[in-house]
N, CA, C and O of each residue as an XYZ file, in Angstrom:
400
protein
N      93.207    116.606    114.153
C      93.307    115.202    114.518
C      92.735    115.028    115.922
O      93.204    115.358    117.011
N      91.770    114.514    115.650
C      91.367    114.192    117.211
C      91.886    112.914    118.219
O      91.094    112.588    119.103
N      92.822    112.382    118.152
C      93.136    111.178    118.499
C      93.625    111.376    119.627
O      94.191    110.478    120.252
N      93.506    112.409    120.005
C      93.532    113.144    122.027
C      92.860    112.661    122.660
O      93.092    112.289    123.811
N      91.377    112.500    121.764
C      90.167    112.142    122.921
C      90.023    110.479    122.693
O      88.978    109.977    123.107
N      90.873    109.725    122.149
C      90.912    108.347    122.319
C      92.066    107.839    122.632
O      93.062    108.464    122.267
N      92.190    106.926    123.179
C      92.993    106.277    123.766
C      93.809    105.058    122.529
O      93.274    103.950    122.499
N      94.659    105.210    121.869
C      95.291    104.830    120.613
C      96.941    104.490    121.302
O      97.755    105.309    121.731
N      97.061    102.909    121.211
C      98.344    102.181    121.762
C      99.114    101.943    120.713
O      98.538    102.025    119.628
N     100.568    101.593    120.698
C     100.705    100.667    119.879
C     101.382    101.639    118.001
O     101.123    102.628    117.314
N     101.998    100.851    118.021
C     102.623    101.491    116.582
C     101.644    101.548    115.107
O     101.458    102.439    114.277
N     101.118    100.078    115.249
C     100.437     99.557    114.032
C      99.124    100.337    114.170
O      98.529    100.731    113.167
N      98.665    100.565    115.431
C      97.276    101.015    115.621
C      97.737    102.457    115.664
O      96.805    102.923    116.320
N      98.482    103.414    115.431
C      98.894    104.966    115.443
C      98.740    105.186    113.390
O      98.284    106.007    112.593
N      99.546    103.685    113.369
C      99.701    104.065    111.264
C      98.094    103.971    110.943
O      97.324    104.617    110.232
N      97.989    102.982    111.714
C      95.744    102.752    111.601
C      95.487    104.074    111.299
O      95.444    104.592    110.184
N      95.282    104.697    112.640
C      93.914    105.717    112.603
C      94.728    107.167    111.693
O      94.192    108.264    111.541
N      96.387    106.699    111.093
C      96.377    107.849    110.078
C      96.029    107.493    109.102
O      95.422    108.366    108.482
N      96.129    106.407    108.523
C      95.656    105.952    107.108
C      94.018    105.945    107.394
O      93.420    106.544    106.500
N      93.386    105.553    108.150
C      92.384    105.977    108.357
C      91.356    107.610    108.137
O      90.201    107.916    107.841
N      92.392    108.163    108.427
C      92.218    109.758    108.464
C      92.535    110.285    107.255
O      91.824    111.131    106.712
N      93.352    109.942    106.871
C      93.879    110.314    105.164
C      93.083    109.692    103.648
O      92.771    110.099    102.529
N      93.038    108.831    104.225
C      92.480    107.848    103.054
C      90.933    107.211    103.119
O      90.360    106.718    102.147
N      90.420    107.317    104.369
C      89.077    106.768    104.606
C      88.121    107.440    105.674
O      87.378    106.952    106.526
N      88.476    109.006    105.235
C      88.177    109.924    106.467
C      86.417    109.734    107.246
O      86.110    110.099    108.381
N      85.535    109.093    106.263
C      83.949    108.829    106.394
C      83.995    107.403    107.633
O      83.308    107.222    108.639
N      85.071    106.599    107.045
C      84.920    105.647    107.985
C      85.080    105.767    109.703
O      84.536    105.485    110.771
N      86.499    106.540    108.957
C      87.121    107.284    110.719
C      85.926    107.805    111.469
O      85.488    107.426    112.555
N      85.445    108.847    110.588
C      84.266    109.750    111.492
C      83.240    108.813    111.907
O      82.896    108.764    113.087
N      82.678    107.993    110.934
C      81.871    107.038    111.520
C      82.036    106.417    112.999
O      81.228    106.388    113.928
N      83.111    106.020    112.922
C      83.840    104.546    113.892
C      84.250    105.873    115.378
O      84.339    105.570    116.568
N      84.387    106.977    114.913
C      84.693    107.859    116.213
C      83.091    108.263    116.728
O      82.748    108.866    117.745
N      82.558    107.896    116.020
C      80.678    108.473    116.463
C      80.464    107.516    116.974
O      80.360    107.547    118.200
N      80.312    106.311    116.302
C      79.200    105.466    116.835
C      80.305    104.501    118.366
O      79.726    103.618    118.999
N      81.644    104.823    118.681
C      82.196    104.347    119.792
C      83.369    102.985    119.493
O      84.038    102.504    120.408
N      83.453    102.460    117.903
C      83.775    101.380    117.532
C      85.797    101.622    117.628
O      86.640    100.777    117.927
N      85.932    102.660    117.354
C      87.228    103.132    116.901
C      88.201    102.858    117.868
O      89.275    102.899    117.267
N      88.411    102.578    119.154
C      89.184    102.133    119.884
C      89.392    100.856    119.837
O      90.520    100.374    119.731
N      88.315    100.173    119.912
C      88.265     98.501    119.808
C      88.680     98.075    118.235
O      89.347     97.079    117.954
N      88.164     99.003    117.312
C      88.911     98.483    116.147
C      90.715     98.450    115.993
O      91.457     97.497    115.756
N      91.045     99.992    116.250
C      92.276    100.149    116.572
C      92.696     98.899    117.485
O      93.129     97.983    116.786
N      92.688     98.688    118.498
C      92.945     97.740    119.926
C      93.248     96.442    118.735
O      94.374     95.948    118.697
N      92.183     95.964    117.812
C      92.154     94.530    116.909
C      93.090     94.951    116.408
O      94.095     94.284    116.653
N      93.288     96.064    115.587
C      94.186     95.987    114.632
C      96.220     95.822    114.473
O      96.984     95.383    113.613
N      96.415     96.640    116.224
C      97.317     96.445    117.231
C      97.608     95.395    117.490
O      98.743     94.928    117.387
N      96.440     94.722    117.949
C      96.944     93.237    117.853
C      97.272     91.931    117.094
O      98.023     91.048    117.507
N      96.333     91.942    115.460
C      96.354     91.782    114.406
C      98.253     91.306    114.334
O      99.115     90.451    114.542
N      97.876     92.866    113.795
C      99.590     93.322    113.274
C     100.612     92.615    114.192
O     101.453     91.763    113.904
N     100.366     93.098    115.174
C     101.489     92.436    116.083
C     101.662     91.112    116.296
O     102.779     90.628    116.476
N     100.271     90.235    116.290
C     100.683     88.345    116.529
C     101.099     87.940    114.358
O     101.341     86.866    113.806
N     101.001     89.300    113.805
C     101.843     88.772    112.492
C     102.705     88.877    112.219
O     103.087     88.153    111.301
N     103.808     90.024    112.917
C     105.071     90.094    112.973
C     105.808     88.948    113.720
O     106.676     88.169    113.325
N     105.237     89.078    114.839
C     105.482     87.890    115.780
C     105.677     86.688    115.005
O     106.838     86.439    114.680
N     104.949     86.056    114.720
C     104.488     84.534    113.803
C     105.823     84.881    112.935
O     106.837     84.207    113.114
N     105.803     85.895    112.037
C     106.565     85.544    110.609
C     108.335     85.500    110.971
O     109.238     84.822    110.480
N     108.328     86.779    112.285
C     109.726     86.772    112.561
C     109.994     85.124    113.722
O     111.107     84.608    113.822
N     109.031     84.697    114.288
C     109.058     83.187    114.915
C     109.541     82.179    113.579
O     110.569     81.521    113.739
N     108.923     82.086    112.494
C     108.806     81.433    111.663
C     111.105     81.769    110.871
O     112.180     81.176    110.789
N     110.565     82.860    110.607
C     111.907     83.203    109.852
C     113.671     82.609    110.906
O     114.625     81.959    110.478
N     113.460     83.136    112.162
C     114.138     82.486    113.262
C     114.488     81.101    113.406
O     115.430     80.815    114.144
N     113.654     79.924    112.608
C     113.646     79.076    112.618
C     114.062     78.067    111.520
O     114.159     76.845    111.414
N     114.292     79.334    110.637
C     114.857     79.186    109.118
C     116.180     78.328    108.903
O     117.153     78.540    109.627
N     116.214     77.349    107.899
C     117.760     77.226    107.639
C     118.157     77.866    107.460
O     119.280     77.851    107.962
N     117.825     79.183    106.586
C     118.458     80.481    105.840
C     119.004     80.928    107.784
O     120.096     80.530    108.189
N     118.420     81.434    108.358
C     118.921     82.089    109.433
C     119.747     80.904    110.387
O     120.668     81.215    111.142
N     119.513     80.242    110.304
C     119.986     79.276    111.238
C     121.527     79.091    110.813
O     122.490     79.016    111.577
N     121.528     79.029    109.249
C     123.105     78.838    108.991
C     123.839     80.562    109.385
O     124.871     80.794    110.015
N     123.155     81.266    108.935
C     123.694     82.024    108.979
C     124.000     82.691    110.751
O     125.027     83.369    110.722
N     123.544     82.660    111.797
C     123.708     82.659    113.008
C     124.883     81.535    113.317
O     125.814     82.096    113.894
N     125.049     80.605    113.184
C     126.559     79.821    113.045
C     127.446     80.797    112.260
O     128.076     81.751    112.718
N     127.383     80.436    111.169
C     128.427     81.306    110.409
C     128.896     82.609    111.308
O     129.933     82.720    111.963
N     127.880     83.512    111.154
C     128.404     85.012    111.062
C     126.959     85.424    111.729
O     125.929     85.502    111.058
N     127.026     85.680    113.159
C     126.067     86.514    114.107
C     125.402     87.050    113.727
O     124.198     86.871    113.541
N     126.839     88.785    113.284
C     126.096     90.070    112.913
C     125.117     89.823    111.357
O     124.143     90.522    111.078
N     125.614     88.742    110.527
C     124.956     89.192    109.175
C     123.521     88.400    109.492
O     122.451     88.642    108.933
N     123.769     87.336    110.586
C     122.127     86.790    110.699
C     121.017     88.302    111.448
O     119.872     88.650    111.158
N     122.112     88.922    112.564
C     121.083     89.879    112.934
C     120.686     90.943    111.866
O     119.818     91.771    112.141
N     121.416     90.935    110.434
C     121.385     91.671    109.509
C     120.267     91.015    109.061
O     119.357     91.829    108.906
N     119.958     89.941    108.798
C     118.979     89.874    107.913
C     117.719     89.264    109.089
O     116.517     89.170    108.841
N     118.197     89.014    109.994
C     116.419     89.370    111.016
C     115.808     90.722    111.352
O     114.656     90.997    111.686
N     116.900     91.510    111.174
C     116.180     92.883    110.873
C     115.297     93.426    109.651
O     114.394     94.251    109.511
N     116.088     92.459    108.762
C     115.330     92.598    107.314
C     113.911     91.854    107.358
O     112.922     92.286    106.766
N     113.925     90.777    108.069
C     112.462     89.977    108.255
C     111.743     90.513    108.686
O     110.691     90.454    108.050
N     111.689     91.328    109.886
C     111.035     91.963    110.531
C     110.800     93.235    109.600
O     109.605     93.156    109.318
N     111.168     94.033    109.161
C     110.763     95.018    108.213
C     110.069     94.795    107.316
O     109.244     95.627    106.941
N     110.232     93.487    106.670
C     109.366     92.446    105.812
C     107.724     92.700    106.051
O     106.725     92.939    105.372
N     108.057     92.512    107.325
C     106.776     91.231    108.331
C     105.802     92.687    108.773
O     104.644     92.539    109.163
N     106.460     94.127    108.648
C     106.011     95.139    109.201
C     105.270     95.750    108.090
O     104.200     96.341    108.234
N     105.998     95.552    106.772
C     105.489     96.527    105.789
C     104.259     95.299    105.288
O     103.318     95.811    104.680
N     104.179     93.966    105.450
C     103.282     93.459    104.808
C     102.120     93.410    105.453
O     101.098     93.099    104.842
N     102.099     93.768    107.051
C     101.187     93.784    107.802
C     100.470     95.294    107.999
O      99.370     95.371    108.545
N     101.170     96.477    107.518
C     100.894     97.411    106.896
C      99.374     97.431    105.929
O      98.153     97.553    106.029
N     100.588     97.192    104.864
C      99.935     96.658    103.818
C      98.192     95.502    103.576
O      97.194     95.855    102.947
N      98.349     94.464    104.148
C      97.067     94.065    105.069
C      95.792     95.063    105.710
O      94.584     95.084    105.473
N      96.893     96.080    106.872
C      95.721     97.074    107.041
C      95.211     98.284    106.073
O      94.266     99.057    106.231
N      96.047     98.191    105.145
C      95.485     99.219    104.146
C      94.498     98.640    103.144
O      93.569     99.110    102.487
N      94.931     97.704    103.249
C      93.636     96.878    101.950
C      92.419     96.256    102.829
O      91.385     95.685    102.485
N      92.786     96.487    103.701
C      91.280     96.033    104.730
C      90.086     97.945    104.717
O      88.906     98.152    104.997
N      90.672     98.430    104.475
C      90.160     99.697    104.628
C      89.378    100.302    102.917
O      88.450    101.072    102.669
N      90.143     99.639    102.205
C      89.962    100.015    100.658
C      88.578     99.920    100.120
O      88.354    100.193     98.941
């Protein structure tokens, strides 16, 4: 794994350049030759992240959460944890089918 000699931030952009490496190893090598692979990673970091953002903004704003934060705190932080896991695996998911 060469991902020593690049500079790779970020959670979404670490699952990147493994699914990258596993599953689309021609592209990887490409994108590490020709200089693209940081800046793609860097997009994809950020991508991911203003979509978690947005969906868990969006979900926060929910009647579903909203009643439930009155009601009962812990079960709203129960299920904004669940949004966010949501919001993580679908943005995942996004970067894997961008690669396909």
């Amino acid at each position: 794994m060469i991902t020593n000699k690049i500079n790779v931030q970020g959670k979404y952009a670490m699952q990147h350049i493994e699914m990258l490496e596993n599953h689309a190893p021609d592209v990887y090598n490409a994108m590490l030759e020709n200089g693209s692979l940081e800046e793609h990673l860097a997009s994809v970091q950020s991508m991911a992240e203003k979509y978690v953002d947005n969906y868990v903004d969006r979900y926060t704003h929910s009647d579903e959460y909203l009643n439930a934060e009155k009601k009962n705190p812990f079960e709203a932080m129960r299920m904004l944890n669940m949004a966010i896991l949501e919001a993580e695996e679908a943005a995942y998911q996004m970067c894997a089918a961008s690669i396909s």
